[in-house]
Residue frames as a rotation matrix with the C-alpha (Angstrom) as fourth column:
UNK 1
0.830 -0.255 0.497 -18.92
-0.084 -0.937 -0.340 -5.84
0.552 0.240 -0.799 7.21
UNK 2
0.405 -0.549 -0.731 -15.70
0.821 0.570 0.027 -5.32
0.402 -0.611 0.682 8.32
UNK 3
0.937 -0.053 -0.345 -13.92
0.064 -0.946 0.318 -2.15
-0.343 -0.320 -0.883 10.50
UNK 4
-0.098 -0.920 0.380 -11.16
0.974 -0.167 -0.153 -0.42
0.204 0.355 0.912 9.26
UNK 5
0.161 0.072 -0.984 -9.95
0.539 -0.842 0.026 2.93
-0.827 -0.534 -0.174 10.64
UNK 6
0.131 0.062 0.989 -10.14
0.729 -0.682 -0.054 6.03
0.672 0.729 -0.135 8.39
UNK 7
-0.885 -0.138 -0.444 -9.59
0.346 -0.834 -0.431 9.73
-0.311 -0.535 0.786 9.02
UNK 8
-0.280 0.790 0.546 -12.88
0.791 -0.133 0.597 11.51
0.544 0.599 -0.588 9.06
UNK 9
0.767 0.639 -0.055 -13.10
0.608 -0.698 0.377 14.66
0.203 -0.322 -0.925 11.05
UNK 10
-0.038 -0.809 0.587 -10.98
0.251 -0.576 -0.778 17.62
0.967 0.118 0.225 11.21
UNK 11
0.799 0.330 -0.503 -10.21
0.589 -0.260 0.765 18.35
0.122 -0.907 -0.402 14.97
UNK 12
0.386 -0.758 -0.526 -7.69
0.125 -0.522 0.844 21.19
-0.914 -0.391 -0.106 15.97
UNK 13
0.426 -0.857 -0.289 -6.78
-0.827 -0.499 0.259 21.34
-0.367 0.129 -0.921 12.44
UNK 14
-0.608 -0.642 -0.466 -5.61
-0.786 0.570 0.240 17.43
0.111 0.513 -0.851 11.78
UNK 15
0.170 0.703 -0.691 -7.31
-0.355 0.698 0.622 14.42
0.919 0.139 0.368 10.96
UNK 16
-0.571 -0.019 0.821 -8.24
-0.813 0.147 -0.563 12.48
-0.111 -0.989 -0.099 13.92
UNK 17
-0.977 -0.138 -0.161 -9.60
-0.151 0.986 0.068 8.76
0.149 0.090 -0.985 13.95
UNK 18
0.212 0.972 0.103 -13.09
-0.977 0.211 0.022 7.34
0.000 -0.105 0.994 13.51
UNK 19
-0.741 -0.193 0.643 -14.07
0.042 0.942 0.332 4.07
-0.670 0.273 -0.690 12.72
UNK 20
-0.045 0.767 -0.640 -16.33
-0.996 -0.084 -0.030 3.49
-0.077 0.636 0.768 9.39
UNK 21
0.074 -0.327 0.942 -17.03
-0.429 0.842 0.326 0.40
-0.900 -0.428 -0.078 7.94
UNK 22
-0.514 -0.259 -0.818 -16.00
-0.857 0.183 0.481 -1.19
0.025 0.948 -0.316 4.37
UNK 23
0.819 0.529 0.222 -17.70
-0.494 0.847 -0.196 -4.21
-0.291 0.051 0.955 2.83
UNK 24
0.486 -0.453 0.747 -15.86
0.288 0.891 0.352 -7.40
-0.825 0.044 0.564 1.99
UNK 25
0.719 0.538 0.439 -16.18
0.484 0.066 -0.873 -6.40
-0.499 0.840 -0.213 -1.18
UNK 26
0.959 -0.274 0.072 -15.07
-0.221 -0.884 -0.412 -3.48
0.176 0.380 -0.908 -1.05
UNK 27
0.212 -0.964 0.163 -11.45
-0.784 -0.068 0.617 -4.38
-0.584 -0.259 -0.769 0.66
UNK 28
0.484 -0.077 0.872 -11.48
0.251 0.966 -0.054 -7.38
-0.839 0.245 0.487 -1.19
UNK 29
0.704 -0.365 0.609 -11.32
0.618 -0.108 -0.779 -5.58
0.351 0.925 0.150 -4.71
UNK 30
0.786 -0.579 0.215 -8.82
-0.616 -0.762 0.200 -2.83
0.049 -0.289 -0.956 -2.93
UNK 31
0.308 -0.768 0.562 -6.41
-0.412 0.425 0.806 -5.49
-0.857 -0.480 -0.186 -2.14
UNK 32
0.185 -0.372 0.910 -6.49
0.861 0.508 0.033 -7.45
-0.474 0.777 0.414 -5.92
UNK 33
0.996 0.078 -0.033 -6.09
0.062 -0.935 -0.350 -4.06
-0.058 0.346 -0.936 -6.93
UNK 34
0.518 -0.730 0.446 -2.92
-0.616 0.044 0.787 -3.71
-0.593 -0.683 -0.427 -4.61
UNK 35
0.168 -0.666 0.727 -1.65
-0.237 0.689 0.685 -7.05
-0.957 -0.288 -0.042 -5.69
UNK 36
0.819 0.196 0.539 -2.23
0.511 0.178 -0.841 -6.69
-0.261 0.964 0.046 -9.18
UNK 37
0.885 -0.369 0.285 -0.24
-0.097 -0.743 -0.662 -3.69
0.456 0.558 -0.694 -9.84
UNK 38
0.471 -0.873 0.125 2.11
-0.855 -0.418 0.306 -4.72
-0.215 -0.251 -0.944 -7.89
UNK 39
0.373 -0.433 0.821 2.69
0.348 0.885 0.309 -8.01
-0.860 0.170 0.481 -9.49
UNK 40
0.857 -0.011 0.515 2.92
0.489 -0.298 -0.820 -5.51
0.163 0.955 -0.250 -13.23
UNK 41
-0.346 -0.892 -0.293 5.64
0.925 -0.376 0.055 -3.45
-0.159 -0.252 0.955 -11.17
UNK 42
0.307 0.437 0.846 3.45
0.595 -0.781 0.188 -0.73
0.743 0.446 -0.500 -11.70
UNK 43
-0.842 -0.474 -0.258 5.13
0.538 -0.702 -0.466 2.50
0.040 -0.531 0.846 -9.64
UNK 44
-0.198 0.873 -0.446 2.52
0.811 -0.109 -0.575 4.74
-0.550 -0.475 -0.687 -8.58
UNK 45
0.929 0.036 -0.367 4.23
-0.037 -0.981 -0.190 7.97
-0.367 0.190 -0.911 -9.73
UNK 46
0.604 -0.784 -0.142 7.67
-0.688 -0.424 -0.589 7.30
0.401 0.454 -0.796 -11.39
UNK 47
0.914 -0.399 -0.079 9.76
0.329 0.611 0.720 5.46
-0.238 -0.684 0.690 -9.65
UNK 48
0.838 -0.540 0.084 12.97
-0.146 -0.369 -0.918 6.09
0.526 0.757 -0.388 -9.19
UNK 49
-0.086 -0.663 -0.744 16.10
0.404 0.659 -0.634 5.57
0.910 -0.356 0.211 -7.84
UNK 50
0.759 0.563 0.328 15.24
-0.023 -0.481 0.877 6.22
0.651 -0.672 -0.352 -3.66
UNK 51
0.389 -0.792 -0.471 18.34
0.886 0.461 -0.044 7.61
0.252 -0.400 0.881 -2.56
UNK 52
-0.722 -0.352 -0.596 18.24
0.121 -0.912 0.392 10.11
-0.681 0.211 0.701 -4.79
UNK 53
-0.027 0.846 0.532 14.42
0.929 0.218 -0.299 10.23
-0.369 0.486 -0.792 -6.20
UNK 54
0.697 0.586 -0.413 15.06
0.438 -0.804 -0.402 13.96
-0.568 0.099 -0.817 -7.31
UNK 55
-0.099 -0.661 0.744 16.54
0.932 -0.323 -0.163 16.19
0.349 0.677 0.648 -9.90
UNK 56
0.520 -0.085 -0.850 18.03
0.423 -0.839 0.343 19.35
-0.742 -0.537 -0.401 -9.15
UNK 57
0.598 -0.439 0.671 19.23
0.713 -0.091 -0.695 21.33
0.366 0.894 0.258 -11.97
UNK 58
-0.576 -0.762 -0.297 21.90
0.814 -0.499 -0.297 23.90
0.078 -0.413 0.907 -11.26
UNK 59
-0.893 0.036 0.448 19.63
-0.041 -0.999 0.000 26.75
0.447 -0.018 0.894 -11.76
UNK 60
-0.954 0.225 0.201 16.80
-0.278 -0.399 -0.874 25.39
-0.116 -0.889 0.443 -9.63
UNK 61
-0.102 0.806 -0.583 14.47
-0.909 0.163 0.384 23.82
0.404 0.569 0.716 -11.61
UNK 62
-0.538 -0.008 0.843 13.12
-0.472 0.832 -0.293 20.49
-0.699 -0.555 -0.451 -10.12
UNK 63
-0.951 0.246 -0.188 11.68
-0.018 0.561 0.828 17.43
0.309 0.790 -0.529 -11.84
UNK 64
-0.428 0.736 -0.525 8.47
-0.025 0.571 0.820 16.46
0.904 0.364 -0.226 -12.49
UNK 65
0.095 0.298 -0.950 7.88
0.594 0.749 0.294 14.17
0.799 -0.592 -0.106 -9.65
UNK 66
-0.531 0.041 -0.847 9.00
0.847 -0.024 -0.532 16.32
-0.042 -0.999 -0.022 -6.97
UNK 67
-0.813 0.483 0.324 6.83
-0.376 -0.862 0.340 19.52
0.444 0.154 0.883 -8.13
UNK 68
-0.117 0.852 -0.510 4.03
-0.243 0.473 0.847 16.92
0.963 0.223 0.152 -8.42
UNK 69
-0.057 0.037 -0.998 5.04
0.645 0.764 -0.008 16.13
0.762 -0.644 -0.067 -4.63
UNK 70
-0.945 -0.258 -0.203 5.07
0.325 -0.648 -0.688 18.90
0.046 -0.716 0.696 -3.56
UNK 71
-0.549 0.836 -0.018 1.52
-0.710 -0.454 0.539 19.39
0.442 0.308 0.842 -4.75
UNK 72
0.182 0.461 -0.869 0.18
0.170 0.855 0.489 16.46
0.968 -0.237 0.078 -3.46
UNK 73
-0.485 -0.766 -0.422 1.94
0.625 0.034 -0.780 16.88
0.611 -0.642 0.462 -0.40
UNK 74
-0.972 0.108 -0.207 0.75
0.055 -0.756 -0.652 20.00
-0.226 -0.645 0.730 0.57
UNK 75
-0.120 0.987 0.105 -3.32
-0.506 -0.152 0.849 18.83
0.854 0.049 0.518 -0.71
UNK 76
0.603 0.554 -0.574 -3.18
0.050 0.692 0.720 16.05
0.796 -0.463 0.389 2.43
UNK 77
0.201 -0.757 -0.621 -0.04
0.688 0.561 -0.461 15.48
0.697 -0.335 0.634 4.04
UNK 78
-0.373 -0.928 0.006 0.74
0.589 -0.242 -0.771 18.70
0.717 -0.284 0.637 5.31
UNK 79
0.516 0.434 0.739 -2.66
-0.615 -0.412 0.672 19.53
0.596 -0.801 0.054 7.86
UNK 80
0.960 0.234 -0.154 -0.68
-0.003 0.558 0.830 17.66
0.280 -0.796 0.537 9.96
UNK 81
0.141 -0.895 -0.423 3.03
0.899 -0.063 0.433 17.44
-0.414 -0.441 0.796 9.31
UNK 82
-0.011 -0.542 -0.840 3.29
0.266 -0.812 0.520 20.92
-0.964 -0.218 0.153 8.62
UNK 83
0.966 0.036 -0.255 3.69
-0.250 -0.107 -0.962 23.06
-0.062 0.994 -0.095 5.42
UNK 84
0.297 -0.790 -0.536 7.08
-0.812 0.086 -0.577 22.25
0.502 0.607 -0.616 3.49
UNK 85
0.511 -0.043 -0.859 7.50
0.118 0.993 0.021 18.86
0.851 -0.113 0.512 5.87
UNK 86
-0.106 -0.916 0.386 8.50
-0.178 -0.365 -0.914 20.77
0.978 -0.165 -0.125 8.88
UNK 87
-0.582 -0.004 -0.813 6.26
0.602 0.671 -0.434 19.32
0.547 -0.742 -0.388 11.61
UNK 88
-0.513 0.342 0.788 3.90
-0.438 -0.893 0.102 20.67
0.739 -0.292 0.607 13.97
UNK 89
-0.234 0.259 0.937 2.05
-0.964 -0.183 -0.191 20.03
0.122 -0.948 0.292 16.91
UNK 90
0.589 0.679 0.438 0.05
-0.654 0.719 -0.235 16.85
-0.475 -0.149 0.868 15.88
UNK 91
0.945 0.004 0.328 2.56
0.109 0.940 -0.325 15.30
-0.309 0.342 0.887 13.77
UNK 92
0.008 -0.923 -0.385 6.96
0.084 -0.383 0.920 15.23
-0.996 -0.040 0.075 13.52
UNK 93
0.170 -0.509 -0.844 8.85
-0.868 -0.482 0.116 16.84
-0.466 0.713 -0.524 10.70
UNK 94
0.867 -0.148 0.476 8.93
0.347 0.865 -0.362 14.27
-0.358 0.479 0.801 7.89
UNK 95
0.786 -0.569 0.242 12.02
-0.438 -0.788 -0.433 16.78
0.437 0.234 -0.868 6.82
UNK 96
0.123 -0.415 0.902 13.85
-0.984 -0.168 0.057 14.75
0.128 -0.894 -0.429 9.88
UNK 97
0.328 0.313 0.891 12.39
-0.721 0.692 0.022 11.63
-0.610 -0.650 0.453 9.64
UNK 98
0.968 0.230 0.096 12.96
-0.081 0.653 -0.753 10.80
-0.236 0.721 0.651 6.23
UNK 99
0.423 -0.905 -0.052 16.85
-0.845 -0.372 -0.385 10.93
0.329 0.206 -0.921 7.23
UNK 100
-0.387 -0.273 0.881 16.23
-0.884 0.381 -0.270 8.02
-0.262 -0.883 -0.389 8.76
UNK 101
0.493 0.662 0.565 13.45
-0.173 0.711 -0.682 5.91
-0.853 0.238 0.465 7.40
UNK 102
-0.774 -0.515 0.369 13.98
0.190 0.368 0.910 4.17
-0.605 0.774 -0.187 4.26
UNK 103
-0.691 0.650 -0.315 12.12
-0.505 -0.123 0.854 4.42
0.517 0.750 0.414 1.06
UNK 104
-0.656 0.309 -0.689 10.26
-0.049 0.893 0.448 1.29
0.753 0.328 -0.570 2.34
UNK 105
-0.713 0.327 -0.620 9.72
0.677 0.091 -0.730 2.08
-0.182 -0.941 -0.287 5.81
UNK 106
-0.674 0.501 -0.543 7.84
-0.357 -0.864 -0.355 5.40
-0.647 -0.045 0.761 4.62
UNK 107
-0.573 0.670 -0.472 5.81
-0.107 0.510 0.853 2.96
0.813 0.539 -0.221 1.75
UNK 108
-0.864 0.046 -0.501 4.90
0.414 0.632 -0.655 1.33
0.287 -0.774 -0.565 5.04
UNK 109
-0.867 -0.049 -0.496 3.92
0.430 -0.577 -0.694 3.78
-0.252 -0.815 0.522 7.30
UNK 110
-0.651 0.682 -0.333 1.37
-0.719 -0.695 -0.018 6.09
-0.244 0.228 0.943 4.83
UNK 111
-0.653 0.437 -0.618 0.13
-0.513 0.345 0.786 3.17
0.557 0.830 -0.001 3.32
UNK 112
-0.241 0.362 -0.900 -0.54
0.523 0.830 0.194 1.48
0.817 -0.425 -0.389 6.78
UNK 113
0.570 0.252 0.782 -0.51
-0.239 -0.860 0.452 4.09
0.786 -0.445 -0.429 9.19
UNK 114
-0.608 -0.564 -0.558 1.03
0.354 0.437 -0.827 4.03
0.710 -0.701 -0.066 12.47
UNK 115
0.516 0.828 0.221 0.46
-0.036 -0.236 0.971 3.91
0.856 -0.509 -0.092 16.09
UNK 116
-0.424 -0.903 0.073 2.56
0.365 -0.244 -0.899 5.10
0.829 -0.354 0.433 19.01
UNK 117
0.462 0.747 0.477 0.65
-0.249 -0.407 0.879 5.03
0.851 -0.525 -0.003 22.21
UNK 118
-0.378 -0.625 -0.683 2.35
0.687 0.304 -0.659 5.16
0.620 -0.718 0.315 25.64
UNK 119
0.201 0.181 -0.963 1.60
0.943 -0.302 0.140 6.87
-0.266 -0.936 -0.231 29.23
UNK 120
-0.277 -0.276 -0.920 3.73
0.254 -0.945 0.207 10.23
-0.927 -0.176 0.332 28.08
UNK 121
-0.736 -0.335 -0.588 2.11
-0.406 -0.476 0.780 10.08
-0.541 0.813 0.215 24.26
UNK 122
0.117 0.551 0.826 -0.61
0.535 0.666 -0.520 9.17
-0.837 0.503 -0.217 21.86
UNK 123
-0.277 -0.003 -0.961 0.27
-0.766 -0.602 0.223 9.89
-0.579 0.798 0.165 18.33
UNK 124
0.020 0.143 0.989 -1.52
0.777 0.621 -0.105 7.91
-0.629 0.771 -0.099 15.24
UNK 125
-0.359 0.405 -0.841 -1.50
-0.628 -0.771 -0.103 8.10
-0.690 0.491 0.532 12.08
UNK 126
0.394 0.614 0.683 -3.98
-0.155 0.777 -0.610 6.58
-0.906 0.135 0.402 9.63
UNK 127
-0.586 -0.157 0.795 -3.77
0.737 0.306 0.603 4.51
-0.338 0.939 -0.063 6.49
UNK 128
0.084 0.156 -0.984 -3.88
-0.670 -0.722 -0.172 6.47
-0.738 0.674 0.044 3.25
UNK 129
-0.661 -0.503 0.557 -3.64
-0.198 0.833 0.517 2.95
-0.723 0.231 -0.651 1.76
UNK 130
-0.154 0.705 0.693 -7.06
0.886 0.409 -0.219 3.34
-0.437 0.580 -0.687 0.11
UNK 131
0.535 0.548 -0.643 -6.80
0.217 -0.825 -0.522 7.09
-0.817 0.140 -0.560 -0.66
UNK 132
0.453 -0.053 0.890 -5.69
0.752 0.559 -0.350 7.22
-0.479 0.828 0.293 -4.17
UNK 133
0.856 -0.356 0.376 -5.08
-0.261 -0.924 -0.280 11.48
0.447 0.142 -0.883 -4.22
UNK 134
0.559 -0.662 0.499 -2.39
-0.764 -0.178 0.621 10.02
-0.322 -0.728 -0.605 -1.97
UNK 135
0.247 -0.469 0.848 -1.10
0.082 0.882 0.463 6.33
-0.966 -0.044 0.256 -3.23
UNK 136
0.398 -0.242 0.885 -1.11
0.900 0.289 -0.325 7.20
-0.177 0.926 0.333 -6.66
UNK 137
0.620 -0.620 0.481 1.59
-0.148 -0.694 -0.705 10.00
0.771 0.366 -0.522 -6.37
UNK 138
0.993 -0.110 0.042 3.54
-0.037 0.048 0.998 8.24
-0.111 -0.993 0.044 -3.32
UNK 139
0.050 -0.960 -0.274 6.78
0.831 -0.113 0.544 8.52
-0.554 -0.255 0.793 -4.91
UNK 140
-0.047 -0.171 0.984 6.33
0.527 -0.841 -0.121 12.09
0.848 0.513 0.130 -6.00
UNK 141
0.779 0.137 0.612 5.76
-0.200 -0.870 0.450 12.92
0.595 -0.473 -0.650 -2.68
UNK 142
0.919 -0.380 -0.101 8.46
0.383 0.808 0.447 10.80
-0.088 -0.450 0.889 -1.54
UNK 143
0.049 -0.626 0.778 10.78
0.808 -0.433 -0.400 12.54
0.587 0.648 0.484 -4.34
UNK 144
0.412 0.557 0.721 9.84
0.123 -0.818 0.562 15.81
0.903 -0.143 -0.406 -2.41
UNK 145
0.984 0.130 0.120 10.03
-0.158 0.334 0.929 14.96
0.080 -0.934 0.349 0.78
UNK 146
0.617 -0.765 0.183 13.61
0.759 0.640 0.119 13.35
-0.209 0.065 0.976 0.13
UNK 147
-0.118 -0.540 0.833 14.90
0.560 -0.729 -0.393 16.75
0.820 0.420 0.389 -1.52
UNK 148
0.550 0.090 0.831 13.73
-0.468 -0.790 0.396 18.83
0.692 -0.607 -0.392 1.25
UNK 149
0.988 -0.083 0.133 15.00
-0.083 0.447 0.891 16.35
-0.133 -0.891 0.435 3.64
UNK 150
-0.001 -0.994 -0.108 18.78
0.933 -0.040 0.359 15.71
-0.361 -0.100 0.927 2.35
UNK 151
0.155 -0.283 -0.947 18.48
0.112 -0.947 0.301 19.78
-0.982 -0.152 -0.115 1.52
UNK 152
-0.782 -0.355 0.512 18.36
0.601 -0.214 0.770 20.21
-0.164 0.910 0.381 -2.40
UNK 153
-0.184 0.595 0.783 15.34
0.369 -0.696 0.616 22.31
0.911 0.402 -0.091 -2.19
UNK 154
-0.983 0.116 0.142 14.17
-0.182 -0.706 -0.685 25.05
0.021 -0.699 0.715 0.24
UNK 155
-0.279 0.960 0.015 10.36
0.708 0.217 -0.672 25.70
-0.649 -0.177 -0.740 1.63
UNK 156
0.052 0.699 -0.713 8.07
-0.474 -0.612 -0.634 26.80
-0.879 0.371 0.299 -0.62
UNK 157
0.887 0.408 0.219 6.77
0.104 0.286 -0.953 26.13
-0.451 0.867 0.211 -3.85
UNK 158
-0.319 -0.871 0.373 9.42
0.630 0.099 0.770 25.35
-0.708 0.481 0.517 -6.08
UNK 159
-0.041 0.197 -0.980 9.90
-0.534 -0.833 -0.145 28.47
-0.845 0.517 0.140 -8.73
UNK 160
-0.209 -0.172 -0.963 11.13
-0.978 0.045 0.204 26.51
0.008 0.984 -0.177 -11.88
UNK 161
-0.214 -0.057 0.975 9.86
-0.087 0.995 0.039 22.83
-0.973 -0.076 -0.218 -12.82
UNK 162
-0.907 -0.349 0.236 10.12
-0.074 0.683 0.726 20.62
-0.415 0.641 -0.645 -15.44
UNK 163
-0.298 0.948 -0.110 6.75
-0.946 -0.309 -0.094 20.18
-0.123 0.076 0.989 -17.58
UNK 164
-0.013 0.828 0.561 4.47
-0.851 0.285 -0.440 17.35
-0.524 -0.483 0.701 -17.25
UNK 165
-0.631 -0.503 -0.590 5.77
-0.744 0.179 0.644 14.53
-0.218 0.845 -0.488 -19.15
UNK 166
-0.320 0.599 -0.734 3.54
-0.760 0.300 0.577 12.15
0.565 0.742 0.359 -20.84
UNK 167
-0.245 0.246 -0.938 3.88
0.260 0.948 0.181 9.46
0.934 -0.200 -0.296 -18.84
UNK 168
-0.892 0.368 -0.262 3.09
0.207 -0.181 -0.961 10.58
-0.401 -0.912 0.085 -15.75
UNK 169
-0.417 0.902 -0.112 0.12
-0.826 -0.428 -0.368 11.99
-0.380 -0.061 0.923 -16.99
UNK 170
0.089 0.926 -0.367 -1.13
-0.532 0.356 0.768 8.51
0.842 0.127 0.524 -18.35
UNK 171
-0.736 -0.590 -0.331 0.05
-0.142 0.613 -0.777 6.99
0.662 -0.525 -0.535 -15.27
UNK 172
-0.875 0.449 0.181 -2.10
-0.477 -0.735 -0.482 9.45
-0.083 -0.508 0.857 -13.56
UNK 173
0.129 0.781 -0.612 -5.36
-0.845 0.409 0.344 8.56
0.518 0.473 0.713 -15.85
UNK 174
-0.165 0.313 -0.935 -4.67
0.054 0.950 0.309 4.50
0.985 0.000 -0.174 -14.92
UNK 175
-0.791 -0.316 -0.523 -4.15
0.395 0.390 -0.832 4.91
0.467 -0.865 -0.183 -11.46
UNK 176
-0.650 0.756 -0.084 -7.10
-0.411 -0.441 -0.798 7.36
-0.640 -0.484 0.597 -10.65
UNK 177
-0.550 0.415 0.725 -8.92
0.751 0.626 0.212 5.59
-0.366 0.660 -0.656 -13.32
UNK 178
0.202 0.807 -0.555 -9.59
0.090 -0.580 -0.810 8.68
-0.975 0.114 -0.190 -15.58
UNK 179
-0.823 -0.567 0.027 -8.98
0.068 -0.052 0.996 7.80
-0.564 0.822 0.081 -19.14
């Protein structure tokens, strides 16, 4: 067996670290997973161009992807960094951060978690690298995230979106593996 951190208890509010343990097996087939789809170029959730992963129309409608991120978003992401990505106690304003980070660095980060431990601070956060409600819509919440951050959309639920377009939904099916 091997250890691998995980979130598993809900303390104050936000996930907080355990330790479980995964068979070989099990990380084994997680990783040819991993390395499969990314040898196919398979995007989790759309890809697009990550500069500018979002559509704004003039009257407010948003694409797809960033509705879909905003859902997603706000099933995991946001007991910690806040609703609409604005931060809170346990974890900073991804609203902020993602003015900074690249596309890549923020792949990184959810997929691997982080850790930031010093005398005046202890902040982690864990990998979401195996949690599929989360990896297979990481650039819809990215897409999100990115609008709220360079300011094309406001907090809250977006009023007008775009409707569900085919491919995403089989994207959906392969990646969660409901066809």
């Amino acid at each position: 067996m091997v250890s691998a951190w995980i979130e598993s208890e809900l303390k104050g509010g936000c996930m907080v670290m355990a330790t479980t343990r995964f068979s070989k097996r099990t990380l084994a087939m997680s990783a040819a997973i991993g390395l499969t789809l990314a040898l196919v170029g398979f995007r989790p959730a759309g890809a697009q161009d990550q500069e500018e992963p979002y559509k704004v129309a003039a009257d407010g409608t948003v694409n797809w992807p960033v509705y879909s991120g905003y859902r997603r978003y706000h099933s995991d992401c946001h007991v910690c960094h806040g609703p609409d990505g604005m931060g809170s106690s346990f974890a900073p304003a991804l609203v902020d951060s993602l003015k900074h980070l690249s596309y890549d660095q923020f792949i990184d980060t959810v997929t691997n978690g982080k850790k930031d431990v010093s005398t005046s601070s202890d902040k982690v956060m864990p990998s979401f690298g195996l949690n599929p409600n989360v990896m297979c819509f990481i650039d819809d919440i990215y897409a999100y995230l990115k609008a709220r951050s360079d300011g094309a959309i406001g907090r809250g639920r977006p009023e007008k979106h775009e409707d569900k377009p085919a491919e995403a939904k089989a994207r959906e099916d392969s990646c969660l593996g409901t066809q």
